[in-house]
N, C-alpha and C positions, 0 to 999 in steps of 0.2 A: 755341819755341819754341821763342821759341826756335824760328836760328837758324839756318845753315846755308841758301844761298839754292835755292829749289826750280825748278820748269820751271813757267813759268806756263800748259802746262796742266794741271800736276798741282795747280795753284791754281785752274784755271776748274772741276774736278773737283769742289772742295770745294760748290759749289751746282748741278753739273750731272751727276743721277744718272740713271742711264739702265738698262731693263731689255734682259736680251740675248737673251729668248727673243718668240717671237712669238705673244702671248696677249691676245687683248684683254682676258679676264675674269682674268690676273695678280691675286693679288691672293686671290680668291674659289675657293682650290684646296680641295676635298676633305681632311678632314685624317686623314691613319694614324694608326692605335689600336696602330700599332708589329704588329701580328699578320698584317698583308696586308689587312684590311676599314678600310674609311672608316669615318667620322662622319657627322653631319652636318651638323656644325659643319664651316664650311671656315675652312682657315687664311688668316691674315691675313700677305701676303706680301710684301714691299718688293723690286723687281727698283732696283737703284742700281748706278753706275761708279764704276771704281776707273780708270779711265783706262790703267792700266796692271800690271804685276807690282808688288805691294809692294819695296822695298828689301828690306826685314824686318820680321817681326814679335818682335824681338827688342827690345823697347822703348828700350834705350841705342843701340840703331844704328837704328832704322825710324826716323831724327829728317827725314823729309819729307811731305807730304800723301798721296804713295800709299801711305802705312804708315799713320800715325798717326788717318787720318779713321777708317780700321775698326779699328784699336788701340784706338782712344777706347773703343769699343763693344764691344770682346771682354775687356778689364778696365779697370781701376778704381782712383786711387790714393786716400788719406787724406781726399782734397778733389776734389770734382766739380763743376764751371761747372753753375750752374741754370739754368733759363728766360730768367733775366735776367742771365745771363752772369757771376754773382757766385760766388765759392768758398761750395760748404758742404759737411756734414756727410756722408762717405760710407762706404769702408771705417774710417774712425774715428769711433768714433760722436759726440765732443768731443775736446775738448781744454783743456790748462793751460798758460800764457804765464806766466814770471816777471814778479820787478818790472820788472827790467833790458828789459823786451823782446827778449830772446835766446835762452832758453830754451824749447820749447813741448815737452808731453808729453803723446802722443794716446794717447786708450784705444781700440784694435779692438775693435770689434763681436765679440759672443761669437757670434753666428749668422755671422760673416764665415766665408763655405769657397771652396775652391778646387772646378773644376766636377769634379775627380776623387774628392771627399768631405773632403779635407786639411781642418784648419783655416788660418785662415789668420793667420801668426803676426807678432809682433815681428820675429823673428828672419829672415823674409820678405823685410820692410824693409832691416834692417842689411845681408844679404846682396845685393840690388839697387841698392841707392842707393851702398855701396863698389863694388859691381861695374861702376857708371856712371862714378865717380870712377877707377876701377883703370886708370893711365894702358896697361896690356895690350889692353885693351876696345876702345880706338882709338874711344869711343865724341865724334859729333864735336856733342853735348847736353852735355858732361862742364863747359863754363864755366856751364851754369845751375845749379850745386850747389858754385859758386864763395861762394854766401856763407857756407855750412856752414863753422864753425871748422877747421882743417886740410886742406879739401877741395881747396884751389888747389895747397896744397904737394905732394900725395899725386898728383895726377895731374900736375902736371909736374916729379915724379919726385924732387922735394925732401924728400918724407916720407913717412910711411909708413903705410899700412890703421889701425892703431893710432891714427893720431896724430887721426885724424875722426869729430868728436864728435858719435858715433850712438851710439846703444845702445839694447839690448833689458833693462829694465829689470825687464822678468817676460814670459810667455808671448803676455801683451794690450798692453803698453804700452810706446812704441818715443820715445824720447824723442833731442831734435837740438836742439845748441849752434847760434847764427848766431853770425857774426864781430861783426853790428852789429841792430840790431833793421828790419827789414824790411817796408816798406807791404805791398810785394807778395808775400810767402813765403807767403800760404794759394793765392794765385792759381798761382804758379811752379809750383808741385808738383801742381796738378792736369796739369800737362802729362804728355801717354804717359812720359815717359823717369827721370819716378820714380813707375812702376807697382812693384807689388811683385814677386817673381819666387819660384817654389815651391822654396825652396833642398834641399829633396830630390828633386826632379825633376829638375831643372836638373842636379845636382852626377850623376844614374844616366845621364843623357842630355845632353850640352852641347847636342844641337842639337833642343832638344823643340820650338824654335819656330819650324820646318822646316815640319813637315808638318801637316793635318789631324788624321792620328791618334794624335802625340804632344803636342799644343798643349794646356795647361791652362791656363785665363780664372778670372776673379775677374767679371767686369763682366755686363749685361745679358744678355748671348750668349757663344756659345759656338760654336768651328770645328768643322762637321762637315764638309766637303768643300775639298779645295783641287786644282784642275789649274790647275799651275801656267803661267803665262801664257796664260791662258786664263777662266777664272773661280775666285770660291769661293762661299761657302754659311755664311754663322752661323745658328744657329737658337736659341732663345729658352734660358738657362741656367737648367736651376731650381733649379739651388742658390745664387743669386743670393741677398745677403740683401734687395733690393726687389725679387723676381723678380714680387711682384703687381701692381707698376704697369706690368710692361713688358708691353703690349698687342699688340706683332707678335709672331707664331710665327715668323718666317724672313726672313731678308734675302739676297737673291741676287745677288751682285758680279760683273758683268760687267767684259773690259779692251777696252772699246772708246776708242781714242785719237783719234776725229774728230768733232768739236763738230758737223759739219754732219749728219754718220750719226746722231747722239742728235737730234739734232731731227726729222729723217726718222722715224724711230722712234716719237718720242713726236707727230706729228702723225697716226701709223696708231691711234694708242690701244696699241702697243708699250711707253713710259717711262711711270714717275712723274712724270718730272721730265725738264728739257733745258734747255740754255745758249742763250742768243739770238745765234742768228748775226748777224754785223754786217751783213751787206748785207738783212737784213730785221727790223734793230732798229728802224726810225721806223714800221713797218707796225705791228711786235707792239707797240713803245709805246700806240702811237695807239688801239689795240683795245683797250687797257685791263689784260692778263692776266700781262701782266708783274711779278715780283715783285721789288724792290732794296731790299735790306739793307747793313749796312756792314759792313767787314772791313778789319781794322788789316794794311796792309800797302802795298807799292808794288813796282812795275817801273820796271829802271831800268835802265842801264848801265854797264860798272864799265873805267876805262883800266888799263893795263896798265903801271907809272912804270916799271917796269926794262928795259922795251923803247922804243926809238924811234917817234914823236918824240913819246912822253905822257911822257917823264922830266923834259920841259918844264911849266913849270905855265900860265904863257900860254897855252900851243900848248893845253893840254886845258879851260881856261877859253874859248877860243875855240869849240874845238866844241859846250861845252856852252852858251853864247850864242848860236849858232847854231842849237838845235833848238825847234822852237816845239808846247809840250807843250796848248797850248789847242786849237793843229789837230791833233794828233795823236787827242786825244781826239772830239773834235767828228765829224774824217772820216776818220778810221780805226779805231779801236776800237767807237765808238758805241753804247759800253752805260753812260751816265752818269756817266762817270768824273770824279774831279775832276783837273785838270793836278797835278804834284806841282812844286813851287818848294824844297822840304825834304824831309828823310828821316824825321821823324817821323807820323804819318798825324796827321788832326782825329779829337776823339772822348776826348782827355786833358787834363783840367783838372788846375790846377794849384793849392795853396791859396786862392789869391784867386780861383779859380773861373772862370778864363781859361782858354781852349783853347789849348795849349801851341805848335800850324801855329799858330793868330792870331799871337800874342804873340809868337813870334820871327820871322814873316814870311816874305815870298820871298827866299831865299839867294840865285837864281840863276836869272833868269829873263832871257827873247827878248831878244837886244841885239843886231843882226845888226851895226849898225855898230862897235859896243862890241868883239864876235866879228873882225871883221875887223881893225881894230886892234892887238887882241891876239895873231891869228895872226901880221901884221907883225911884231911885237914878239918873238917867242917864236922865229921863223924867223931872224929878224938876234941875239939869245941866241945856238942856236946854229950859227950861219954856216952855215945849209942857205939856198940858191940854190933848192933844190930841195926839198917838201916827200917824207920816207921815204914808199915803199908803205904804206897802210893798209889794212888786212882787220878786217872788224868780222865774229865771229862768231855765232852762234846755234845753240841745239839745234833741231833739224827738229819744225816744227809751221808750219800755214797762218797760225795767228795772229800767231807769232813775227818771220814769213817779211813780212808786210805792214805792222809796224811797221817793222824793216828795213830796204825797200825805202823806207819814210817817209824814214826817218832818212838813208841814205843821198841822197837827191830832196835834202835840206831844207839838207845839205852841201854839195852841188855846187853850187845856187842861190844860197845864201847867204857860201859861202865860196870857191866855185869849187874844191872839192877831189874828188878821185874817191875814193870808199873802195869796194874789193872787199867782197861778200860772200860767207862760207862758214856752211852747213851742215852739223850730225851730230847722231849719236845721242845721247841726252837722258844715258845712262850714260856714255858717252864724255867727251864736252861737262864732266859735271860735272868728274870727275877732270881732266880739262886746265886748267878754270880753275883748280884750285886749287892746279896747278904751275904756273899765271902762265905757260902757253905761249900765251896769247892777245893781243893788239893790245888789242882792245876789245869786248866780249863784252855780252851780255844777260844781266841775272839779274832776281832775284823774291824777296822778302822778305814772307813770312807774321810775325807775331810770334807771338813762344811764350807771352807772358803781357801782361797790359793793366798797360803802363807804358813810359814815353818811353825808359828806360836801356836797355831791349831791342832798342831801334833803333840807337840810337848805339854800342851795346858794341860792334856787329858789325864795327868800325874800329877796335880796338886793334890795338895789334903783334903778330904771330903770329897773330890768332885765324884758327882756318880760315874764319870768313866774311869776312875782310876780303877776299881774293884781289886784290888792287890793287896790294900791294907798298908803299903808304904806310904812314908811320909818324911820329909827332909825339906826342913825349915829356908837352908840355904837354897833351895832348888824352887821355894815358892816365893820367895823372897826374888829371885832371878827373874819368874815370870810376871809377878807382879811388874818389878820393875822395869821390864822389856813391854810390858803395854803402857805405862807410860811415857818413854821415853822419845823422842820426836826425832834423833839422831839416828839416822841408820844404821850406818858402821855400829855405833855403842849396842843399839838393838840388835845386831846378827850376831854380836860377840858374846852378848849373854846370851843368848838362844843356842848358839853354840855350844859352850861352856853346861846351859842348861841340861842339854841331852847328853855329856858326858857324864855328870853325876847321877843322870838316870841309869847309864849301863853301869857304871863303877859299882850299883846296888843292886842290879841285876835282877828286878822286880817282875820281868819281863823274859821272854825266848823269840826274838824276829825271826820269822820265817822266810816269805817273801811279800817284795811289794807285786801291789797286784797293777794289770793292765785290762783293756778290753778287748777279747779276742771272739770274735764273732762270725757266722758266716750271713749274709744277706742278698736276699730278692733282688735282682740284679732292676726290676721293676721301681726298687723302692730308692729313694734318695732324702736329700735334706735333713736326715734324722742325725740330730746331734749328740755329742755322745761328755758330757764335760767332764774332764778330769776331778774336778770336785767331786760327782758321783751321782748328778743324778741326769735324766733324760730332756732333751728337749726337741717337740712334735712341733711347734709352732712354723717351723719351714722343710718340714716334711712334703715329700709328693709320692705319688705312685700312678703310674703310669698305665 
């Protein structure tokens, strides 16, 4: 999460890793005894993409998939996603929940060390998790630690470090107030951005987790190489406290940013692994080798209300009736996707054991006549004769570039409207959407943790992921009061409820939720793939 929407190809990245050197026996390398001679044991070596330069590896700011897939893997917070994608037992070796369900208090692992010998302490914690909250941080993860007692105050700037009820209770044990008792608080905090941070390291060097040679990991691996925009290098941590189950000696990050060049690659015996290009998705289906997982999230498009003519809500109900997300998926994407009619993804039950997409349905699907109707309506609102220039943008990628031009086709036919499109840089791109200097734009939403409120949060007022300029009082008022609530039933009914009045205002165009469709090294195994969205190497092997 969490949370912050990413560039869906740093989303296709999360299942599509790619090696960047040209080895067919990758993998099977010779291993150094550190003195210049071999073994004869050869290392076990994962060549994967990063798609592109990290954000950062500074956990409160890396909050996107080119950070946080190899974040996952270079440390470790309290709670770690297992196999089966459930929180357990990690840098904390348990824990104690009061009665109230608010309070939990973890004991760290006495073998916990930082990869430079530290232990790794309480006080680790407290230092990291206020440093995430410390509204200076501009860290933009800082609303997932909104349920921490005084955490919302303290970072928008109504209270103060003191007032946020963490504490280091002794040397091992790091104990944290909620506001309200929480389903998802073991899952939340396995996310990157309450990793713990080496607060004497950090405090000798603010920028340790810059480079290679100042980087210290808690997690499975550890950075020994970084050129930056270009590749890096984790290689296996042994001060790790489960350093014996992690089976690869070395993971080699390539930034190659074109789906079609990893599949080229990984057809020479080059990758572990490759994305299926669409115009040869029915071929790789039909052959069998194809691999599809799920992964909680969607692409979508986000209007722009404080710019003409989406301050209209007709006018943006129109376009979003107008796009037909079953073709979209079918003959332009064509990697199984399901159409998205809502913003919550399938895959969340609800007490009565409902899947939360069933249960509330499609918000907002194909009505071309409905669509045109409404453009009428929204144009006579307000007395445009004439519908404003429209320009829908996008960050530059072929994938991005051919929904686009969908979208656009699906307009002009259906509503007879011309919309311009522009391209740019994926770093540029971010930062404009989130000054709302865009018409109508593409985004991508991963979740940070497995639960429906993490979808819908991303629509309250101000949050930096809303970027749309909407705001409805009753709507934040719902979410507010669904994280406090301890009632589940009452909680899935306003979360419900919530994401109807999200589409009833139509701030938004769901596209589809996305999946992980990848093809893979029949060599390689254990690589976990989590619906939340990001990668897990720790029980990786290759053969």
């Amino acid at each position: 999460m969490k949370k912050f929407t990413t560039m869906l190809i740093a989303v296709m990245m999360l299942f599509a890793l790619s090696a960047c050197t040209a080895n067919k026996d990758a993998g099977s390398e010779p291993k150094d005894d550190g003195k210049g001679k071999t073994n004869e044991k050869t290392e076990k070596v994962l060549y994967l993409n990063n798609g592109q330069e990290p954000t950062s590896f500074d956990p409160p700011i890396g909050f996107d998939a080119v950070s946080w897939n190899s974040l996952n893997n270079l440390m470790e917070g309290l709670t770690r996603l297992d196999e089966s994608h459930q929180p357990k037992a990690a840098t904390a070796k348990n824990w104690d929940v009061s009665q109230d369900g608010k309070t939990y208090t973890f004991h760290i692992r006495d073998n916990a060390k930082w990869s430079n010998g530290d232990d790794i302490t309480a006080e680790d914690f407290v230092f990291a998790w206020k440093r995430l909250l410390d509204p200076n941080t501009g860290s933009p993860a800082a609303f997932l630690a909104y349920f921490i007692e005084g955490g919302e105050a303290y970072n928008n700037g109504k209270g103060s470090a003191g007032d946020v009820k963490i504490k280091a209770v002794d040397k091992k044990t790091f104990e944290v107030t909620l506001i309200s008792p929480q389903a998802y608080f073991l899952s939340v905090i396995s996310n990157p951005c309450f990793f713990p941070i080496n607060e004497k390291v950090a405090k000798e060097n603010p920028k340790w987790f810059s480079e290679a040679s100042t980087f210290v990991a808690n997690g499975p691996f550890k950075l020994a190489d970084w050129k930056h925009d270009s590749e890096f290098t984790m290689v296996k941590n042994d001060k790790y406290w489960d350093a014996k189950n992690v089976k690869v000696d070395k993971v080699h990050w390539a930034m190659v940013d074109d789906p079609n060049t990893e599949y080229q690659m990984y057809t020479t015996g080059e990758l572990d692994t490759s994305p299926v290009p669409a115009e040869l998705a029915d071929k790789l289906f039909k052959e069998g080798d194809v691999k599809v997982e799920d992964q909680a999230g969607e692409y979508f498009y986000r209007f722009n209300l404080t710019k003409e003519p989406f301050q209209n809500e007709n006018i943006r109900k129109a376009f979003a009736l107008a796009v037909d997300q079953k073709q979209m998926v079918e003959h332009v994407t064509n990697n199984k996707e399901k159409p998205a009619y809502g913003f919550v993804s399938y895959g969340f039950k609800d007490p009565d054991g409902k899947d939360f997409r069933e249960k509330n349905g499609d918000l907002i699907k194909t009505d071309v006549a409905k669509a045109k109707e409404l453009l009428k309506k929204g144009m006579e609102e307000e007395k445009y004769t004439k519908l404003p220039e429209v320009t829908l943008t996008y960050s530059t990628s072929d994938t991005h570039k051919k929904i686009a031009e969908a979208l656009q086709q699906m307009l002009k036919e259906n509503l007879g409207v011309d919309v311009k499109l522009a391209n740019m840089e994926s770093n540029v791109f971010a930062q404009d959407q989130k000054a709302l200097k865009f018409q109508l734009s593409r985004s991508s939403f991963l979740a940070d943790y497995a639960d429906p409120i993490n979808f819908i949060e991303n629509f309250i007022t101000g949050s930096p992921m809303n970027r749309t300029g909407w705001s409805n009082a009753e709507f934040d008022q719902l979410i507010k009061d669904a994280k406090h609530e301890k009632d589940e039933k009452k909680r899935y009914e306003m979360m419900y409820k919530a994401e109807k009045i999200l589409f009833s205002a139509a701030p938004i165009i769901p596209i589809h939720f996305y999946n992980q469709v990848y093809l893979q090294n029949k060599k390689v195994t254990g690589i976990v793939r989590h619906p939340v969205g990001y990668l897990e190497l720790k029980w990786a092997d290759k053969k």
